[in-house]
C-alpha positions as CSV (number, residue, x, y, z in Angstrom):
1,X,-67.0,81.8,27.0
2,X,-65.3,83.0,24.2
3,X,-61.5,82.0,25.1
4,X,-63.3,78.5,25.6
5,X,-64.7,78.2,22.6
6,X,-61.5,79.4,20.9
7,X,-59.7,76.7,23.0
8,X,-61.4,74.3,21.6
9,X,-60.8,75.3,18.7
10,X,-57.3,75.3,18.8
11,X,-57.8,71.6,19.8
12,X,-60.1,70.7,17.1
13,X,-57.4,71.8,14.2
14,X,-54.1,70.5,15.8
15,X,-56.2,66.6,16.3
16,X,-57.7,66.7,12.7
17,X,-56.7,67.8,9.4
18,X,-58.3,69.4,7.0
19,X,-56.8,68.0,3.8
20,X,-59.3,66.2,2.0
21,X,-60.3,66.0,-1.9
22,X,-64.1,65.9,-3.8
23,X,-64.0,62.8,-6.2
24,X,-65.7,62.5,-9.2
25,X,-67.6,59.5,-7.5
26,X,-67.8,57.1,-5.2
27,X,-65.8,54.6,-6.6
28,X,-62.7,53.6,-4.8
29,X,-60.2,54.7,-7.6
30,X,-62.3,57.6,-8.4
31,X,-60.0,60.8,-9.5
32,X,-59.5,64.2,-7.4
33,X,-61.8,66.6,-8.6
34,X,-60.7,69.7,-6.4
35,X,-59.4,70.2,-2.5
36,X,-61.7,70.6,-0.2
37,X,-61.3,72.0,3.0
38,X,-64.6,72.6,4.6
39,X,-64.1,69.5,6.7
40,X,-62.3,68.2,9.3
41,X,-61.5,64.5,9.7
42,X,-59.4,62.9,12.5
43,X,-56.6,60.1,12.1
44,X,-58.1,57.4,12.4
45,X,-60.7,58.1,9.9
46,X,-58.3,59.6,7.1
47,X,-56.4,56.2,7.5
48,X,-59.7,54.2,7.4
49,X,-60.9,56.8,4.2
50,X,-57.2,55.9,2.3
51,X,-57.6,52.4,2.7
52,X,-61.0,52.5,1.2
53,X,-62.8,51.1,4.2
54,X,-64.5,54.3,5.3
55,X,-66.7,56.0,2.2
56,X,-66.7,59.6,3.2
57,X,-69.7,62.3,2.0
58,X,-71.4,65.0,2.3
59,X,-74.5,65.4,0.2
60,X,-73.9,64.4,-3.6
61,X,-70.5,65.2,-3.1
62,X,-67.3,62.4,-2.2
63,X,-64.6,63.3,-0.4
64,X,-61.1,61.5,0.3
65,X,-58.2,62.3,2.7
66,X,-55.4,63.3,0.5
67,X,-52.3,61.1,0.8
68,X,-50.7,61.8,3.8
């Protein structure tokens, strides 16, 4: 179980990316506060994220994909 799980793994971090940034707010044009890489996004949704079409959170805090 544990080699499967670690598989999976392994395929969770080379599909996604963990390169994202807290915002100051929600606003579109909102500056970078910090990076932030407790979360994992995949490709289509960073692209959707940097073209402001996708609002990413968590809580109170805003996150953005950093430019890729």
């Amino acid at each position: 179980m544990a080699s499967f799980v670690a598989s999976l793994w392994r395929i969770l971090n080379r599909c996604t990316s963990n390169r994202m940034v807290r915002t100051k707010g929600a606003d579109t044009n909102a500056p970078g506060i910090t990076p932030e890489r407790g979360f994992r996004v995949g490709m289509s949704a960073a692209e959707r994220g940097l073209e402001s079409s996708l609002r990413m959170r968590s809580g109170q805090m805003y996150l953005r994909p950093e430019a890729m």
